[in-house]
C-alpha positions as CSV (number, residue, x, y, z in Angstrom):
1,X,-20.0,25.4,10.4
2,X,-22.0,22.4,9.6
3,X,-20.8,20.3,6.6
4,X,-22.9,20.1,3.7
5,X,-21.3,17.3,2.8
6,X,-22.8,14.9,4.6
7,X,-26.0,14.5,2.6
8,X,-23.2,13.1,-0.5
9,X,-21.5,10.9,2.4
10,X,-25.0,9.4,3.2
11,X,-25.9,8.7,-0.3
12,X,-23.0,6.5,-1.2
13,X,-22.5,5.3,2.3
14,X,-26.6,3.7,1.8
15,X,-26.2,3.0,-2.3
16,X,-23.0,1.1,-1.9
17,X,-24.0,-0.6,1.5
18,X,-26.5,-1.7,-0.7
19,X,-24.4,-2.9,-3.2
20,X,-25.3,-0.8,-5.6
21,X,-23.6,2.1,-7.5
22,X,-24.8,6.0,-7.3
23,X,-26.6,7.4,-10.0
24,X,-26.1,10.8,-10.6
25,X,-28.3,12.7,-13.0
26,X,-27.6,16.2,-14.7
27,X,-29.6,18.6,-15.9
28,X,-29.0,22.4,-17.1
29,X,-30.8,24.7,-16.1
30,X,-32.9,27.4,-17.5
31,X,-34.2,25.6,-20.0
32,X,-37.4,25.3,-20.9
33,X,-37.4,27.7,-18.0
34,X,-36.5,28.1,-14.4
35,X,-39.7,27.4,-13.4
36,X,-39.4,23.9,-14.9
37,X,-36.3,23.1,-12.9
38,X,-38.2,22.2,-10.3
39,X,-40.7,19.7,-11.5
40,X,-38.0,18.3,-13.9
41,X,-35.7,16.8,-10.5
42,X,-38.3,15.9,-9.3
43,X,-39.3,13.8,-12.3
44,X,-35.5,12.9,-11.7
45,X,-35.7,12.0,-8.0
46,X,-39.1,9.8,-8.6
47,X,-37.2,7.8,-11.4
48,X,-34.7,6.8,-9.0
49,X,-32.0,9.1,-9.0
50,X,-29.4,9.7,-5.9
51,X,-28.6,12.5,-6.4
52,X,-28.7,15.8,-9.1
53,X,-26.3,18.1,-10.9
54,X,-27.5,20.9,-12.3
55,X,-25.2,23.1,-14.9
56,X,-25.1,26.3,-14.9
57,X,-25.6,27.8,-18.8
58,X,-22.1,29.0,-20.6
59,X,-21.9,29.6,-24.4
60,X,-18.2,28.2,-24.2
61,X,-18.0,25.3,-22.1
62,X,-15.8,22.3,-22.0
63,X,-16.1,18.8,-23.1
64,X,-20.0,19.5,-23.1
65,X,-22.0,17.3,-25.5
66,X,-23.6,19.3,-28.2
67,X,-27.2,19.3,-27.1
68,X,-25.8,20.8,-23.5
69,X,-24.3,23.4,-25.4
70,X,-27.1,24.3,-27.9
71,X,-29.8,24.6,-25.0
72,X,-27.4,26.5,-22.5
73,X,-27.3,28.9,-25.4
74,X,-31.1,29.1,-25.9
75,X,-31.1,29.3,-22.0
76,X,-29.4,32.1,-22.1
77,X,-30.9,34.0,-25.2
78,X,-33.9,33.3,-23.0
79,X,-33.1,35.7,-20.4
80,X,-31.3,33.3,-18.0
81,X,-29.2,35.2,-15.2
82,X,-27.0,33.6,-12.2
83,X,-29.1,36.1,-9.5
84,X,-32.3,34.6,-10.7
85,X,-30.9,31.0,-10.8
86,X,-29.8,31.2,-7.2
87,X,-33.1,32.2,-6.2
88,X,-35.0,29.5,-7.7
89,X,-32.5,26.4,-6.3
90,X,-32.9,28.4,-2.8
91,X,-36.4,27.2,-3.6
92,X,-35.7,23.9,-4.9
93,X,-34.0,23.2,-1.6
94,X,-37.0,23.3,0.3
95,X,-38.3,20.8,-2.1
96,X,-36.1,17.6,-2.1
97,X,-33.6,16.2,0.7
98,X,-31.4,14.9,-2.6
99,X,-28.0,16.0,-3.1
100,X,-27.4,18.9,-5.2
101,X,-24.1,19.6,-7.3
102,X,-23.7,22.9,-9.1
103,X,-21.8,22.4,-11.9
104,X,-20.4,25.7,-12.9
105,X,-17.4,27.4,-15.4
106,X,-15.5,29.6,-13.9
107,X,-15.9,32.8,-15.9
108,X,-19.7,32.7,-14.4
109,X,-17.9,32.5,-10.9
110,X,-15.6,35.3,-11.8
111,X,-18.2,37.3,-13.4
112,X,-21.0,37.1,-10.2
113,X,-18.1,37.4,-7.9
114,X,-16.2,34.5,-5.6
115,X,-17.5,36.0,-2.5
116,X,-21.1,36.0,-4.1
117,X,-21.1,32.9,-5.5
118,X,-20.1,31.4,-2.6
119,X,-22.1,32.7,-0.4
120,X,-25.5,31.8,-2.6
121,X,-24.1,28.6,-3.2
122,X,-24.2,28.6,0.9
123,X,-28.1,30.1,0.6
124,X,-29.0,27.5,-1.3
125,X,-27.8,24.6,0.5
126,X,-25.6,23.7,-2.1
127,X,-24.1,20.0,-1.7
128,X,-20.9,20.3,-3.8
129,X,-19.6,22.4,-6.7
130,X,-17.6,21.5,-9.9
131,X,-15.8,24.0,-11.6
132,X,-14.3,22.1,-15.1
133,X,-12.2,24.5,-16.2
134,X,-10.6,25.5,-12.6
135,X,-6.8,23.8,-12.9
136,X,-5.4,22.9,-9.8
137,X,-2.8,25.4,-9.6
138,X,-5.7,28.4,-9.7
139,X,-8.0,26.7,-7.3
140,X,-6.5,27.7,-3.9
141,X,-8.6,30.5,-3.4
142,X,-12.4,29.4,-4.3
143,X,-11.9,25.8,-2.7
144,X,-10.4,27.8,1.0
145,X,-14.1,29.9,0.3
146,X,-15.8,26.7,-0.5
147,X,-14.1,24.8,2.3
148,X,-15.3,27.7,5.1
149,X,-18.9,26.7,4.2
150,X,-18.9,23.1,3.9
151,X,-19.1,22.9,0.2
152,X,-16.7,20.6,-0.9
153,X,-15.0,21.4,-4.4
154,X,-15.4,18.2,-6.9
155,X,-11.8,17.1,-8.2
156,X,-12.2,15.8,-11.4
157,X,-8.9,13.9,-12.7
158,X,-7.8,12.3,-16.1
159,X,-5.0,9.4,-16.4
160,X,-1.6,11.4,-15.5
161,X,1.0,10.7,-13.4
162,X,0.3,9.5,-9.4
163,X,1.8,12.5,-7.7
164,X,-0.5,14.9,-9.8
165,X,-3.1,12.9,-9.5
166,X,-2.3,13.1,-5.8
167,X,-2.2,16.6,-5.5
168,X,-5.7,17.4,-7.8
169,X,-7.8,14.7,-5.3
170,X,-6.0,16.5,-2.3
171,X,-7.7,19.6,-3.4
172,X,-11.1,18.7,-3.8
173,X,-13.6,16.3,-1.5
174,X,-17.2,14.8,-1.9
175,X,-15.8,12.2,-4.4
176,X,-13.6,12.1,-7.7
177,X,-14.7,12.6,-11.0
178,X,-12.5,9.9,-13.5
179,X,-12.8,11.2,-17.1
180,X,-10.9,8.9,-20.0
181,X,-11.0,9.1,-23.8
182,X,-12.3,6.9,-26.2
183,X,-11.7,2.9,-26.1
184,X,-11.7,0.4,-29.1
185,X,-14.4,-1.1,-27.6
186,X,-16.1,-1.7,-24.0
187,X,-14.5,-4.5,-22.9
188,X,-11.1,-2.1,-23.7
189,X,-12.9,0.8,-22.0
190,X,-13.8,-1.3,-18.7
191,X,-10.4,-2.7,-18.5
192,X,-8.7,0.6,-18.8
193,X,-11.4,2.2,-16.4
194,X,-10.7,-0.7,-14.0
195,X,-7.0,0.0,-14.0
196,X,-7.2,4.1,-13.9
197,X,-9.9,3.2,-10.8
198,X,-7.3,1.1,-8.8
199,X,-4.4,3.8,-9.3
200,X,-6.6,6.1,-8.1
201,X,-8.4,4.1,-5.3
202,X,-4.7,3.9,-3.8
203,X,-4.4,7.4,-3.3
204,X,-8.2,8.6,-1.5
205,X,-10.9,7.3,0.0
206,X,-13.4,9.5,-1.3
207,X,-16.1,7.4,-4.3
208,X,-15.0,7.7,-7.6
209,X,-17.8,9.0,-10.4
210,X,-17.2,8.2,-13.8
211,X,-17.6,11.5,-15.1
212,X,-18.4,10.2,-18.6
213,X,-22.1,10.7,-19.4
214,X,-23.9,7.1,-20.0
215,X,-26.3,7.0,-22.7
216,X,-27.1,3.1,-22.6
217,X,-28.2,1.1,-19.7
218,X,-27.1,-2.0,-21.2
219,X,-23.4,-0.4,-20.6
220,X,-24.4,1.0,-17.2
221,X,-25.2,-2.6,-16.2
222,X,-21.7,-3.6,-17.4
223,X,-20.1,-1.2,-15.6
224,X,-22.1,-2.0,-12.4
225,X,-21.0,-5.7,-12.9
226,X,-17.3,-5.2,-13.9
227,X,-16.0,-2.2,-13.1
228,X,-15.8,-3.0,-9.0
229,X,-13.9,0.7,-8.1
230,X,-16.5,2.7,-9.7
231,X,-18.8,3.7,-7.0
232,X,-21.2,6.3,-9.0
233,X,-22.6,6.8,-13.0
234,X,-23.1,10.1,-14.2
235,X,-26.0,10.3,-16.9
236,X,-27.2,13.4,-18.4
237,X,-27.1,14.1,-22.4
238,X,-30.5,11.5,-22.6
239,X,-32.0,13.7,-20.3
240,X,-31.5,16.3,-22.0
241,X,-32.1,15.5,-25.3
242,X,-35.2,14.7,-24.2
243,X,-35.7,18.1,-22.7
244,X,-34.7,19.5,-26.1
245,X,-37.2,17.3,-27.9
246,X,-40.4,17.9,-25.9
247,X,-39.4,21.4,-26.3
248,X,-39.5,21.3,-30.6
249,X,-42.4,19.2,-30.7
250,X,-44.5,20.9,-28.0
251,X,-45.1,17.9,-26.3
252,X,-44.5,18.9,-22.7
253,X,-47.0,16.9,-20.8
254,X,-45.6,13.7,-20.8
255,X,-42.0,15.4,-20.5
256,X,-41.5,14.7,-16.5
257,X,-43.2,11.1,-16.8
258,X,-40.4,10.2,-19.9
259,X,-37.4,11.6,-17.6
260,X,-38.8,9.5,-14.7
261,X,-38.5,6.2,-17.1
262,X,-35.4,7.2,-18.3
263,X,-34.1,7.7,-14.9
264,X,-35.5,4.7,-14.0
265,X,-33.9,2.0,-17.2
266,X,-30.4,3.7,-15.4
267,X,-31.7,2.9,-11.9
268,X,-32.4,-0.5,-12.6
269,X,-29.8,-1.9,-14.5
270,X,-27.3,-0.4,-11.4
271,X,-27.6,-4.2,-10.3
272,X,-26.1,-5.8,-7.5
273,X,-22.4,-6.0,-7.4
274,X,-20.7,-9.9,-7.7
């Protein structure tokens, strides 16, 4: 079975060759429409982004910003199903050469069916999957489902203890989500996500994400500059705030061009490492 994998591995091989960091950009989907999924990563991939996640709706997710949640529920109210969804990233596919992580709870994987799931995931040409509230002790069985199509599942990991930190990484592959609390301030926040990065770095080669969602180039850039272990942003509540906003004021046209410049303020500031 080929490994899906490798269009991830080529991505932050080529980024951080170039001395750059990965940008990842999420999106949910279903809303404005499926339809719009489409042209909205590819507004994503023009403004410079390496690769895309794209949520799956769910009216109960966790540690979701509030504008993810409110338009997964209007996605939904809107008729959104999983059967439908799967259809139109099968299409998406044949569209863009990006990664594509599918960022789904696992009640939605439980309700469509493992086997299912999996095998659309393997339809579509899925590039990874993250499941957030999957612990490590209930994994076992999607990841072995996962793993038998080359779909690596995405280990995301909080400051804990090395050996459990150890065993979540050894589950998962593609590269490591690192999710922290709050900081008194950046400099405290860079510090700390310097010294989480290095505990982690000891145990896996596989990149490390922070999993935090970025609203502020300015501290992108920082990151880029300081935080040396980091090998990939995530950025998505802008995005879709934006989303939400074209949506309430009808002003759709200019929608994909304001994602690409958004996309883009990230993409830049992702300077060269010292």
């Amino acid at each position: 079975m080929e490994n899906k994998n490798t269009r991830i591995q080529k991505a932050f091989e080529e980024i951080n060759h170039e001395g750059r960091k990965v940008l990842i950009a999420y999106i949910t989907a279903g809303y404005p429409s499926l339809q719009s999924l489409g042209p909205i990563v590819k507004a994503l991939e023009d403004g410079g982004a390496n690769m895309v996640q794209i949520g799956i709706p769910f009216l109960d997710p966790v540690g979701d910003a509030p504008v993810v949640q409110i338009l997964s529920k209007r996605a939904i109210e809107n008729g959104f199903t999983v059967e439908e969804f799967f259809q139109t990233l099968s299409k998406l596919r044949e569209e863009t050469t990006l990664p594509l992580i599918l960022r789904a709870y696992y009640t939605t994987i439980f309700g469509y069916g493992e086997d299912r799931f999996v095998q659309a995931c393997k339809e579509a040409s899925v590039d990874a999957v993250v499941v957030p509230d999957l612990p490590l002790e209930e994994s076992g069985i999607l990841k072995s489902k996962l793993d038998a199509i080359g779909v690596p599942l995405v280990p995301i990991v909080v400051p804990a203890p090395q050996e459990r930190i150890k065993a979540i990484v050894a589950s998962g592959g593609g590269f490591v989500y690192l999710m922290m609390g709050p900081a008194e301030n950046e400099t405290a926040f860079v510090n700390q996500l310097n010294d989480f990065a290095k505990q982690v770095k000891q145990i896996t080669n596989l990149p490390l994400c922070l999993g935090i969602e970025l609203r502020d180039p300015i501290l992108a850039k920082k990151l880029t500059k300081d935080a040396d272990n980091i090998d990939s942003i995530l950025v998505g509540d802008v995005l879709m705030e934006t989303v939400r906003h074209a949506c309430e004021t009808n002003e759709f046209c200019h929608l994909t061009d304001e994602l690409a410049r958004i996309v883009e303020d990230f993409s830049t500031s992702l300077v060269l490492r010292r």
